[in-house]
C-alpha positions in Angstrom: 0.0 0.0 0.0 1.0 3.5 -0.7 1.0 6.2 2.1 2.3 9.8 1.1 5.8 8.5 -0.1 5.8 5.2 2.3 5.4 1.7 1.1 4.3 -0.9 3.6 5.8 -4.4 3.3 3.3 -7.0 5.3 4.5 -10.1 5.9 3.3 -13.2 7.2 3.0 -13.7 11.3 5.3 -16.5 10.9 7.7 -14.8 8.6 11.3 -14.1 10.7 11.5 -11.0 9.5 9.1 -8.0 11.4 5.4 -7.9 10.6 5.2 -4.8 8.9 8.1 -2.9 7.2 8.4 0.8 5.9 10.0 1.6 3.0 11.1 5.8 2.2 10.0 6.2 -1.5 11.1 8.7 -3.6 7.9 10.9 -5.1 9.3 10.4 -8.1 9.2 6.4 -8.4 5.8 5.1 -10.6 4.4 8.5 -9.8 1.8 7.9 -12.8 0.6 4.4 -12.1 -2.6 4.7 -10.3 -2.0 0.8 -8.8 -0.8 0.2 -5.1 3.0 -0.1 -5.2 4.8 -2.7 -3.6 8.6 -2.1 -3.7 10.1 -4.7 -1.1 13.5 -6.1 -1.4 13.7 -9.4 -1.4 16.0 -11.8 0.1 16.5 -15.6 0.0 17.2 -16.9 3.4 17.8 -20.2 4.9 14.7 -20.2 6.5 12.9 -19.2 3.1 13.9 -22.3 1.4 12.7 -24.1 4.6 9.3 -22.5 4.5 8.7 -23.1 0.5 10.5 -27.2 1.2 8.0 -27.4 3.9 5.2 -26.4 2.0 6.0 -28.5 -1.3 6.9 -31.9 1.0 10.4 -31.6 -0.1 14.0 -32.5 1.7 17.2 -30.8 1.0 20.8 -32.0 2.4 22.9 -28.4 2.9 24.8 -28.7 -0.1 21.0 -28.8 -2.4 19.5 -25.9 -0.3 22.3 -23.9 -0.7 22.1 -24.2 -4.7 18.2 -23.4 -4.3 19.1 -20.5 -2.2 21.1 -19.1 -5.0 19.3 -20.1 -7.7 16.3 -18.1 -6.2 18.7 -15.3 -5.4 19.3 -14.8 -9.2 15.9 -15.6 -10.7 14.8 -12.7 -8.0 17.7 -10.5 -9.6 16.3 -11.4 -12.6 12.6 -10.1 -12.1 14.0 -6.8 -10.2 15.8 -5.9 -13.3 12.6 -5.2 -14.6 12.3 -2.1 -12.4 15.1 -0.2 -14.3 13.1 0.1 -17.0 11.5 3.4 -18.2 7.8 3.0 -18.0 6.6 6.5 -17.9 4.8 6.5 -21.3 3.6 2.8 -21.3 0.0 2.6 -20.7 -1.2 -0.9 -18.4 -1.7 -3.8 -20.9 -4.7 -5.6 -20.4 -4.6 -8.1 -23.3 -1.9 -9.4 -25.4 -3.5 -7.9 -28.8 -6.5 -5.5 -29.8 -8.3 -8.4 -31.1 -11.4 -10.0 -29.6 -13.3 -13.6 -30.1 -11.3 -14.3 -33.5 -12.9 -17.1 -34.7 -13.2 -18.9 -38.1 -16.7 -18.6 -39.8 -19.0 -21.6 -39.5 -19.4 -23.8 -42.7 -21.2 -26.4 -43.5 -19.0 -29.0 -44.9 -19.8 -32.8 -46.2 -19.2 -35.5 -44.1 -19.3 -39.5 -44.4 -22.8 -41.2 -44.6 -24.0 -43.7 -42.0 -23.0 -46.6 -44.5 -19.5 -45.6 -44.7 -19.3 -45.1 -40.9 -20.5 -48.2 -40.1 -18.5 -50.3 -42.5 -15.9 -50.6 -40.6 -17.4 -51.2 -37.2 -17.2 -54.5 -35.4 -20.8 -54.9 -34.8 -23.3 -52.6 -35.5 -26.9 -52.9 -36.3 -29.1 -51.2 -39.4 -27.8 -47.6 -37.5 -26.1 -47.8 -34.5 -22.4 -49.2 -33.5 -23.1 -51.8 -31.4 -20.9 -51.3 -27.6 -20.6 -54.1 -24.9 -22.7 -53.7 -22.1 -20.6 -51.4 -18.8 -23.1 -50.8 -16.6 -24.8 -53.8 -14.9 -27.6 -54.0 -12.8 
């Protein structure tokens, strides 16, 4: 959330870091994006990697959490490299392209006849393919 120039950083109760942290934000920073701002740096810890093995029923020895750790450190990089980027004149993009429900026209095209469908089929009767029986009663 945005408060004249501060940004508010909620974490979860069970998160080791504080509750609730408070950023400074320059005035400057997304000053014409009318959504809530979240700007909180993020850092991989120990205990993250616990949390997110915890919740996806995983084990790591110390050598395989310590590669996760910094594998997550640079795909984090990765995404915060976004925010160098000018965005001043980019308006929100809602949808990939200006076009809506492009779909072919409907035409009515010829198909096989019953005969021909049926010739094939293991057992059928004068119209019908003929299944064994699933359901019994």
């Amino acid at each position: 959330m945005r408060v004249s120039g501060l940004s508010f950083c909620v974490y979860p109760t069970n998160y080791p870091e504080p509750f609730i942290k408070v950023l400074e934000i320059p005035p400057t920073i997304n000053h014409k994006l009318s959504t809530i701002n979240y700007i909180c740096p993020m850092e991989v810890t120990g205990a993250l990697v616990d949390k997110l093995a915890h919740l996806s029923r995983l084990e790591f020895n110390a050598a395989d959490k310590e590669e996760i750790k910094n594998d997550l450190q640079r795909m984090i990089s990765f995404v915060e490299k976004l925010d160098e980027l000018d965005l001043k004149e980019t308006e929100p993009l809602l949808h990939m392209s200006s076009n809506v429900n492009v779909l072919r026209d409907d035409e009515v095209k010829g198909s096989i006849t019953r005969e021909e469908a049926l010739k094939n089929a293991p057992a059928h009767d004068d119209k019908f393919f003929k299944v064994p029986k699933v359901i019994k009663k």
